[in-house]
C-alpha positions in Angstrom: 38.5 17.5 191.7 36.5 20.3 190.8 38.8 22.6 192.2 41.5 21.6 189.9 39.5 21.8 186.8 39.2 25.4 187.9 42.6 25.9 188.1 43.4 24.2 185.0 41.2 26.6 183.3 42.6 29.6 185.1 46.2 28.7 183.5 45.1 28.1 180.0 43.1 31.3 179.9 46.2 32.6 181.3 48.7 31.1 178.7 46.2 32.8 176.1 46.0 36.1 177.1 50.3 35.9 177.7 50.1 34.8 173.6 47.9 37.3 172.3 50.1 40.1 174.3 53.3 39.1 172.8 51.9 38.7 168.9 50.5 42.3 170.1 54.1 43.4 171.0 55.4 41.6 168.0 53.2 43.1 165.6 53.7 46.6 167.3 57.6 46.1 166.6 56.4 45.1 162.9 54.9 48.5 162.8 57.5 50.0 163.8 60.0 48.8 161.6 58.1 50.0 158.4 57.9 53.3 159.9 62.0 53.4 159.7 63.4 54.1 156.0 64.5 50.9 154.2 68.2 50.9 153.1 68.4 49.6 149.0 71.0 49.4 146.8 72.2 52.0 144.8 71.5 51.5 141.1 73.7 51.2 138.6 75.3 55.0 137.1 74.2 55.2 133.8 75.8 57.4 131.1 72.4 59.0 130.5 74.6 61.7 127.7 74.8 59.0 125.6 71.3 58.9 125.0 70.9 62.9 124.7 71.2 64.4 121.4 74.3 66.7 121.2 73.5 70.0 120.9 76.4 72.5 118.8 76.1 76.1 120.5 76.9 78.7 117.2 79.9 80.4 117.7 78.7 84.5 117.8 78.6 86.1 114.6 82.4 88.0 114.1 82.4 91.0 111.9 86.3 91.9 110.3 87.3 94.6 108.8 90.9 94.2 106.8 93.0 96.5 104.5 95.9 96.2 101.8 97.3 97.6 99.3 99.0 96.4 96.0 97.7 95.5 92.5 94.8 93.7 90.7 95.7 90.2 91.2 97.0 90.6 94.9 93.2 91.8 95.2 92.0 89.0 93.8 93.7 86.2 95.2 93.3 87.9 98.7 89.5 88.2 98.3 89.5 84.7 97.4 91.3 83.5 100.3 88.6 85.5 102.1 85.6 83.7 101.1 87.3 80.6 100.8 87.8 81.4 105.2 84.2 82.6 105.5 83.0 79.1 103.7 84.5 77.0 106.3 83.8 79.7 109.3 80.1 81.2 108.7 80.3 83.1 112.0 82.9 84.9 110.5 82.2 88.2 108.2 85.0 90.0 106.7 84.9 93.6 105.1 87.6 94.7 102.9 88.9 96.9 101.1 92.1 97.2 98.9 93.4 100.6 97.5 97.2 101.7 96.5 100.0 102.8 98.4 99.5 106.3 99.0 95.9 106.3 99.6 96.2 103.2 101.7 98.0 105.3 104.2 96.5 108.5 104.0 93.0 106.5 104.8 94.9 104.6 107.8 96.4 107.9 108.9 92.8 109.0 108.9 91.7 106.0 111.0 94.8 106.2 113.4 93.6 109.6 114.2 89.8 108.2 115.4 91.1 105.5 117.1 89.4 103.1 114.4 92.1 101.2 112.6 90.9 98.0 110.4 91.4 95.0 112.5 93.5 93.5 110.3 96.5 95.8 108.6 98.7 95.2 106.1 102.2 96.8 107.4 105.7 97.6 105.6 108.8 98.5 107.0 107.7 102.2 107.9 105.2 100.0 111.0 107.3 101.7 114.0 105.2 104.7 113.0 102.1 102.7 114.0 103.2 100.7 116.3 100.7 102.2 119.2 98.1 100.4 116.9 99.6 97.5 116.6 98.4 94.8 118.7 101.3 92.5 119.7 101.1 88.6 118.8 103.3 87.0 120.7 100.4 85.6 123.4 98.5 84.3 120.3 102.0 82.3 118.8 102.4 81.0 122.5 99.3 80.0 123.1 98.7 78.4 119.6 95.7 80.4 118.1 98.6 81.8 115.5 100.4 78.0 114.4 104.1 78.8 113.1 104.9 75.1 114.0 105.9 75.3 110.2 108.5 78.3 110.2 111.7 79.1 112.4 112.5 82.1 114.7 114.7 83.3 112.1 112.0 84.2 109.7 109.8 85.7 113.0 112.5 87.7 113.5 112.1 89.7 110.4 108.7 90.7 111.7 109.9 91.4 115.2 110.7 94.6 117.0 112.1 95.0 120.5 110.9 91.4 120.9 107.4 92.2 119.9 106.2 89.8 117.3 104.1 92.8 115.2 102.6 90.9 112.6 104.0 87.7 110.7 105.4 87.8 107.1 103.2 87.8 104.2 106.4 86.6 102.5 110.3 87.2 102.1 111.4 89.2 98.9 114.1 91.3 97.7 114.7 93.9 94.6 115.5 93.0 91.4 115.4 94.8 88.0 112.9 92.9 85.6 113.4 93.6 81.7 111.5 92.3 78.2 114.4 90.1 76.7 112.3 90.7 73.2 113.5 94.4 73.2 116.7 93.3 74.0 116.8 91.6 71.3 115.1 93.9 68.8 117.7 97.2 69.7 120.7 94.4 69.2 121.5 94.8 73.2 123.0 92.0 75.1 120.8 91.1 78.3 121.6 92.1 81.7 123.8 89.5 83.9 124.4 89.3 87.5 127.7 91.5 88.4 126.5 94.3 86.1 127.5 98.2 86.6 125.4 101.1 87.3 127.5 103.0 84.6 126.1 99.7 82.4 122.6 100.6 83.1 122.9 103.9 82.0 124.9 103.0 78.6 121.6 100.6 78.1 119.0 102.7 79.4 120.3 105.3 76.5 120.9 103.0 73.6 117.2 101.8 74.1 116.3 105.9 73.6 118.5 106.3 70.8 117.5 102.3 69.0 113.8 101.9 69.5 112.6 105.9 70.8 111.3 104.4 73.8 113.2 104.2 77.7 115.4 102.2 78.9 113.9 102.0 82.1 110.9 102.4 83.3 110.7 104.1 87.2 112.9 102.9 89.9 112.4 103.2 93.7 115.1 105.4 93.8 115.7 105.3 97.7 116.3 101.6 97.4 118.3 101.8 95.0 120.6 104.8 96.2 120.5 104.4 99.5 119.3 101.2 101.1 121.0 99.7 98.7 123.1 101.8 97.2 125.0 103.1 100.7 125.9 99.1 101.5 127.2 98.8 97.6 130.5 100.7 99.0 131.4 98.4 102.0 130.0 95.4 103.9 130.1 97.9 107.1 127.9 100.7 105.6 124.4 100.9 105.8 122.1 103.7 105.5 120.6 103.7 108.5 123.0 102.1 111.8 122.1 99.0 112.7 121.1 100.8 116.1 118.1 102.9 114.2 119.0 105.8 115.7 121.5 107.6 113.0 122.6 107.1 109.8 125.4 104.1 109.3 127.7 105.9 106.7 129.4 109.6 107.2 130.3 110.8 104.2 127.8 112.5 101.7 129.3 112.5 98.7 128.5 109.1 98.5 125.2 109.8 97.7 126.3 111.9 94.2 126.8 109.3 92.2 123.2 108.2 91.7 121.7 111.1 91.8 123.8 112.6 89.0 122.6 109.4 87.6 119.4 110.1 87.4 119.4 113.4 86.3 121.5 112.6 83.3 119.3 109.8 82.2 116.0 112.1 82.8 117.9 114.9 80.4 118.5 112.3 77.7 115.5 110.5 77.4 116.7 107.4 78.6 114.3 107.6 81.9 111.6 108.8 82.0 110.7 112.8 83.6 108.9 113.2 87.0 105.3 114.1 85.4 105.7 111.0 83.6 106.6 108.8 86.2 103.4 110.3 88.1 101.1 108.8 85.5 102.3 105.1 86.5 99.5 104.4 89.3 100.0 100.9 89.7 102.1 97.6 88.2 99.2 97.6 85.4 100.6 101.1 84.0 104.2 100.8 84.4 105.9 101.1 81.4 107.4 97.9 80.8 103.8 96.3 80.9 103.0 99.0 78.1 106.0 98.4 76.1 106.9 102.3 76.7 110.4 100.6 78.7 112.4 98.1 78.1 113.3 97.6 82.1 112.0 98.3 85.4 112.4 98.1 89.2 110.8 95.5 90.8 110.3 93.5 94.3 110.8 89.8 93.6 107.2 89.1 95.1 105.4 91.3 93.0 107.6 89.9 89.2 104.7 87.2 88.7 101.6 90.0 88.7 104.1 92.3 86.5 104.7 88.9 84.3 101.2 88.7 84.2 99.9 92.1 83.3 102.6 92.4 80.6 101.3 89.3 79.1 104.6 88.2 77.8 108.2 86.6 78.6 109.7 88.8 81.1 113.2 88.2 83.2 114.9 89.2 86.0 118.4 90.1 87.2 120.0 91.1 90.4 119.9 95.5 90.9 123.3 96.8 89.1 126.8 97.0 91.0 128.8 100.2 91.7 132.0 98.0 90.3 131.1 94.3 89.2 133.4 92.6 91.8 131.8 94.9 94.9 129.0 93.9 97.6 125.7 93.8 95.7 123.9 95.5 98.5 120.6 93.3 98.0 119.0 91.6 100.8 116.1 89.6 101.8 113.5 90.4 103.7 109.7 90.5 104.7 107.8 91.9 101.9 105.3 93.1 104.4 103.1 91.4 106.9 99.7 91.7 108.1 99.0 93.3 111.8 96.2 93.4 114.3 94.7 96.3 115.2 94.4 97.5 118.7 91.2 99.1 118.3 90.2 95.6 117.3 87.0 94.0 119.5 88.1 90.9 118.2 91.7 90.3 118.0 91.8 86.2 118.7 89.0 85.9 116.0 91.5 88.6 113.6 94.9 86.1 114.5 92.8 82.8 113.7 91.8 84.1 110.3 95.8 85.4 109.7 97.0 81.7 110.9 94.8 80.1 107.9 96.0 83.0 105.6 99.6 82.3 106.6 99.8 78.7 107.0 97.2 76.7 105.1 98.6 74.8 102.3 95.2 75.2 100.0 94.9 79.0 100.6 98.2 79.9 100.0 97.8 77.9 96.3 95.7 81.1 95.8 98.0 83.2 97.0 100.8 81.8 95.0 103.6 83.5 96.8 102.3 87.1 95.3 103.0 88.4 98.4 106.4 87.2 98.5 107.9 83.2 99.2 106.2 81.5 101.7 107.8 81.3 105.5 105.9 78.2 106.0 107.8 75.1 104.9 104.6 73.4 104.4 103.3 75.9 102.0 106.2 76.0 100.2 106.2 71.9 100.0 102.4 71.9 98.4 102.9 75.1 96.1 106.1 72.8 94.2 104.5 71.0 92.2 102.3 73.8 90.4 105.0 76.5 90.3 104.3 78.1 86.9 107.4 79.7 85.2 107.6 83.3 86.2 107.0 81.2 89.7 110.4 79.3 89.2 112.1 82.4 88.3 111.1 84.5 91.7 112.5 81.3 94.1 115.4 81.0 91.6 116.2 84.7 92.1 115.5 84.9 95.6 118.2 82.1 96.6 120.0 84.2 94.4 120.0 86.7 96.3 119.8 84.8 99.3 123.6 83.4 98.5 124.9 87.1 98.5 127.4 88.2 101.4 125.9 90.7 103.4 126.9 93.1 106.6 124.9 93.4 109.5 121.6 95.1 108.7 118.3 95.8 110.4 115.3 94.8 108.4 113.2 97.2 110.4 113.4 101.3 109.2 113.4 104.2 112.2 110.6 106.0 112.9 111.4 109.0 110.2 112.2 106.9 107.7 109.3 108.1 105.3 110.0 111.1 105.8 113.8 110.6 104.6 112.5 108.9 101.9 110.3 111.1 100.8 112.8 114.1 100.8 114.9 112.0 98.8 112.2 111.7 95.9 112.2 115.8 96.0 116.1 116.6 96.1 116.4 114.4 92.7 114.0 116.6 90.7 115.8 119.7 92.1 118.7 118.6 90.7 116.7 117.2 87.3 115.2 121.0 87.1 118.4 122.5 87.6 117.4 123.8 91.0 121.0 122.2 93.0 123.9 119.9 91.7 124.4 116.5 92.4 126.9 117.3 95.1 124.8 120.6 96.6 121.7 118.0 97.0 123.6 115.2 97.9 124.9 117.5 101.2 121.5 118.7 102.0 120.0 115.7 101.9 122.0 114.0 104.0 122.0 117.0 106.9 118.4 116.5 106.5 118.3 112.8 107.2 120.7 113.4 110.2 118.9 116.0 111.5 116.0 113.5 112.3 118.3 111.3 114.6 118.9 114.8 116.5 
């Protein structure tokens, strides 16, 4: 009996010892386990941005320089335009400066030569002489930073050379003759009309001399009128220069006499005005139909609304004079001029965004008012309608004019020599004004000379 108590007691302190060893173990394992990492769900993602404050980085300051020429109110509608950009775009500084024809180029010669052009030019047709300056946009009109979503090829074309877009026009004009209906009226002349003969003009131009003492005509750009013009006025195949730009497109000289008997006649009778006169007119301001010193003068269709203005009184226009009333008028449009980038530019994406806004914003170009020339952009055009002023009117009026006119092939862009052809032309006329040559003796050297730069 006592021996089975024993063993009784032996198994229970048995049983207890096997418990205690396997909470032991189990705790052990316990330990174990929070030893190991503990997988937890991911939290939610959280758009923490929202919550940020957005911060704007400042587009780097931009410095511009930019150049033109032409009169008094081009400057001031341009300069408008300007700070009307640098408003909206504070990063953006531009420097200009405006001065007129000839010293415009003799300064960009100047820069040309130091490799430190403006970056923004303002380019006629004589640009082929510049053209390793000219930085080409055609990148900038792909790629949208220039927006002509609002013009056609066609009018890109004008601007276009050897499929390089050089610049964009600042407008699309052509040559007219403007004239003070008032004087007209006060010598007892009949006004101008379309169809009208050179042989007319003169008869006019002396009547006003002999009448009222003062000239019928103020100064004419005499190489658009006797040769760009005045070459095509024989024939829808002849044009000054071949359409190729690498000769002249007529061969025969004499048909340059005409017009430059012309003038000489008209200088010797008072009815035009001499060469040191004409050197006194500096700008559209001193011309001297503004003055009332002529009763007519040459002018482009885009600049008839700052003449209109300076003369401060009712002016008109009327299509250039024929050689015979029922032949080709040999008038045209084209691009006024256009605005170029510089390749010396540091900035020429900056340069093409500002020239974008100049071209095609509806609100700048209702400063502009088409003084450059009628608009290319159809929506500039569109938002300008409604606040055209007269002498406004008058310039679209006469452009579709001109625009209706049959024309021969032509190339709106002029050959490398072409200033100096048209310079030499200026100079033969007052040889044969100051009895240096005859009309037919300048009219031959003239043209060898003009050849001779295709040679």
């Amino acid at each position: 009996m006592k021996l089975r108590r024993i063993m009784v007691l032996i198994l229970a302190v048995s049983t207890m010892f096997a418990l205690v060893a396997c909470k032991g173990n189990q705790a052990e394992e316990t330990d174990k386990k929070d030893d190991k990492p503990v997988a937890t769900k991911a939290p939610e993602a959280t758009d923490d941005k929202e919550d940020e404050p957005v911060v704007e980085v400042a587009p780097e300051p931009v410095t511009l320089r930019m150049a033109w020429w032409g009169s008094q109110a081009r400057h001031d509608k341009t300069i408008a335009v300007i700070e009307m950009y640098q408003e909206l775009n504070p990063h953006v500084t531009i420097q200009y400066e405006f001065l007129d024809f000839d010293g415009y180029f003799q300064k960009l010669n100047t820069l040309v030569a130091s490799d430190d052009c403006w970056d923004i030019m303002q380019m006629g047709g004589n640009f082929p002489a510049y053209l390793s300056k000219i930085y080409p946009l055609n990148d900038l009109i792909a790629d949208g930073t220039i927006d002509t979503s609002n013009t056609t090829d066609a009018f890109l074309k004008t601007t276009r050379y050897n499929g390089i877009q050089v610049g964009v026009s600042n407008g699309v004009n052509t040559y007219g003759v403007a004239y003070d209906p008032a004087l007209f009226a006060e010598a007892g002349i009949p006004e101008p009309q379309e169809g009208w003969t050179w042989d007319e003009y003169a008869e006019i131009c002396n009547t006003f001399k002999e009448k009222l003492d003062i000239y019928g005509s103020s100064k004419f750009d005499d190489f658009a009128a006797g040769c760009g013009s005045g070459i095509p006025q024989y024939g829808l195949d002849y044009n000054f220069y071949a359409t190729t730009n690498d000769d002249l497109g007529f061969d025969d000289y004499t048909l340059l006499v005409d017009y430059i008997q012309m003038r000489a006649d008209l200088t010797a009778s008072g009815g035009y005005p001499d060469p040191g006169a004409i050197a006194e007119i500096k700008d559209i301001e001193g011309d001297f139909l503004v003055t009332g010193e002529a009763a007519m003068t040459w002018v482009a269709s885009n600049q008839f609304i700052a003449l209109s203005e300076a003369a401060g009184r009712e002016l008109k226009l009327v299509p250039m004079p024929r050689r015979t009333k029922d032949g080709p008028a040999g008038s045209a449009i084209q691009s006024s001029q256009m605005f170029s980038i510089s390749t010396d530019s540091k900035n020429p994406v900056e340069a093409a965004k500002f020239l974008s806004f100049f071209w095609g914003d509806a609100e700048a170009n209702k400063i502009l008012a088409n003084e450059r020339g009628m608009s290319i952009f159809n929506n500039v055009i569109k938002a300008l309608e409604p606040d055209l002023t007269p002498e406004q009117i008058k310039v679209n009026e006469f452009v579709n004019l001109i625009g209706s006119y049959e024309v021969g092939e032509t190339n709106p862009i002029s050959p490398a020599p072409s200033q100096e052809i048209q310079d030499y032309y200026k100079l033969i006329i007052e040889k044969v004004i100051y009895g240096e040559m005859t009309a037919d003796q300048a009219a031959k050297d003239y043209y060898d000379f003009a050849k001779s730069k295709f040679d």
